[in-house]
N, C-alpha and C positions, 0 to 999 in steps of 0.2 A: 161176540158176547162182551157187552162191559162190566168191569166188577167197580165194587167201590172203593174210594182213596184207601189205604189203610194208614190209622192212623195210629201211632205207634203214643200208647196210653201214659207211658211212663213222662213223655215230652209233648202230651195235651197242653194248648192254653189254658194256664187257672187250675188253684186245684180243686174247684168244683168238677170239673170233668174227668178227674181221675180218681174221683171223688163218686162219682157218679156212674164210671167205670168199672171201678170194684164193687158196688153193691150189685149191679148186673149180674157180674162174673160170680159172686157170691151168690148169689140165687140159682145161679145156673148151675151151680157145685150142688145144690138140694134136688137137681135132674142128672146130673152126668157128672160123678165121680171123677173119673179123668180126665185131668189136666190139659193133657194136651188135645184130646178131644174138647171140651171147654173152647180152648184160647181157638182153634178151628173153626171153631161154629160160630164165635166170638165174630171171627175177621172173615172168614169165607162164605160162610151159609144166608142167603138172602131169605127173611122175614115173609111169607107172602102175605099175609092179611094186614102187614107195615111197609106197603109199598114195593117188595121185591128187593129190600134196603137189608143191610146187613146190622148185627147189633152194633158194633163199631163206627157205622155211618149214622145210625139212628143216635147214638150217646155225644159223636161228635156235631149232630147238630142239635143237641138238647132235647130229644126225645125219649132221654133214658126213661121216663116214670111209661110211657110207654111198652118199652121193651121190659120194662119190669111187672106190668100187667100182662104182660102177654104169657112172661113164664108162671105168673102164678097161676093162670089160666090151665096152662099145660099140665101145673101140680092136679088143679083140681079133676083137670079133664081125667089125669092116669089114677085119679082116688089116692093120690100121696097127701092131701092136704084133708083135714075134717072140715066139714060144712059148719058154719059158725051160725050163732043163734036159734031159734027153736027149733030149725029143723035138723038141728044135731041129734034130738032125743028120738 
């Protein structure tokens, strides 16, 4: 099995990507609380419907807006997120 480079966010090139890093990670705090749970899933956990890629491999090559669709996806799938526009009412 091969996993992805990990790429350690603090010494990303640019600080768009650590930049782009932490709002991931931040969205991922609005599904999973713990931390080190987080930074795990972050670096371990491969995406399937984003290629089998991890968020870490997805942010490192510019696919953070991506990975960040995808969790908001996740909110709305568990009902943590309201339905916006009229069919909120």
């Amino acid at each position: 099995m091969s996993y992805a480079r990990i790429v350690d966010i603090r010494s990303a090139p640019g600080p768009a990507r650590k930049s782009h890093a932490w709002q991931v990670l931040r969205e991922a705090a609005r599904l999973e609380p713990d931390e080190d749970a987080r930074i795990a899933w972050y670096r371990e956990d491969p995406i399937g419907v984003l290629g089998r890629e991890t968020a870490e491999a997805l942010v490192a090559s510019g696919r953070y807006e991506e990975v960040l669709a995808f969790l908001r996806g996740v909110r709305r799938d568990l009902g943590l997120e309201a339905p916006h526009g009229f069919g909120a009412f």
